[in-house]
C-alpha positions in Angstrom: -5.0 107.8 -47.7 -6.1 111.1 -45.6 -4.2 113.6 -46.3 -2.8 113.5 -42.7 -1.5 110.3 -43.6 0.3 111.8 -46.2 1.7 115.0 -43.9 3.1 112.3 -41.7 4.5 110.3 -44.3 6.3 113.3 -45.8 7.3 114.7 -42.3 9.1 110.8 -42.2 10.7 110.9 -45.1 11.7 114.8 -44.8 13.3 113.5 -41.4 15.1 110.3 -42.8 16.5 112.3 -45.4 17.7 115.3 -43.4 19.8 112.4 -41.0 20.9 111.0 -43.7 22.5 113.7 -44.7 23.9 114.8 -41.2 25.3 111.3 -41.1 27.1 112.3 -44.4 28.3 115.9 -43.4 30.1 114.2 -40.0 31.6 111.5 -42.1 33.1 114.2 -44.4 34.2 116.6 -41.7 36.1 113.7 -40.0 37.6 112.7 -43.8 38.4 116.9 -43.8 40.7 116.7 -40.3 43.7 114.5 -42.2 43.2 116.1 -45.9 45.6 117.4 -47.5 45.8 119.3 -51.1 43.4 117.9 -53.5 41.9 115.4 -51.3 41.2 118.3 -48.9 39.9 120.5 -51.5 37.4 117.6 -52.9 36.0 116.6 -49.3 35.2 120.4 -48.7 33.2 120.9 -52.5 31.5 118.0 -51.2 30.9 119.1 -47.7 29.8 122.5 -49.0 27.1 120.3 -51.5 25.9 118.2 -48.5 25.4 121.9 -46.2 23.7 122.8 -49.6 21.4 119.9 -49.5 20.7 120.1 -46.1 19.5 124.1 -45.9 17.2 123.2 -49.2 15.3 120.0 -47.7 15.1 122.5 -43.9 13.8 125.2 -45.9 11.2 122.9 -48.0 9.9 121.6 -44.7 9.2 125.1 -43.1 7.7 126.0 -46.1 5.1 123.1 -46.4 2.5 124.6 -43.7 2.2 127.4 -46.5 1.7 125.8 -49.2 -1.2 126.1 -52.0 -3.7 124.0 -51.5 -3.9 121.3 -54.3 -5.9 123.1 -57.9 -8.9 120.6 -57.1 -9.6 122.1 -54.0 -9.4 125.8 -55.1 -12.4 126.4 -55.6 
């Protein structure tokens, strides 16, 4: 597989993932709007691990143009 197969296979699942996890974050903020006490407290741990998830798989992507090259093709 070239290796801009693979770029466009990990831009796919990058993408896949990162809706998933929208789709997650609006299904929690519309569980938040009738919490109440504990319930309310657990949906936003939760929402506040999904916004976590989400800024670590945005920042992995911008970060993939700068990555190393592979050790094989160092030198």
């Amino acid at each position: 597989m070239a290796d801009e197969d693979l770029d466009r296979l990990r831009a796919e699942i990058t993408d896949s993932k990162l809706a998933e996890l929208r789709e997650d974050r609006d299904e929690l903020l519309a569980d938040l709007a009738g919490a109440r006490g504990r319930d309310r407290v657990m949906l936003e741990r939760q929402l506040q691990q999904v916004e976590d998830e989400i800024a670590a798989v945005l920042d992995r992507k911008s970060r993939r143009g700068h990555q190393r090259p592979p050790p094989d093709q160092l030198f």
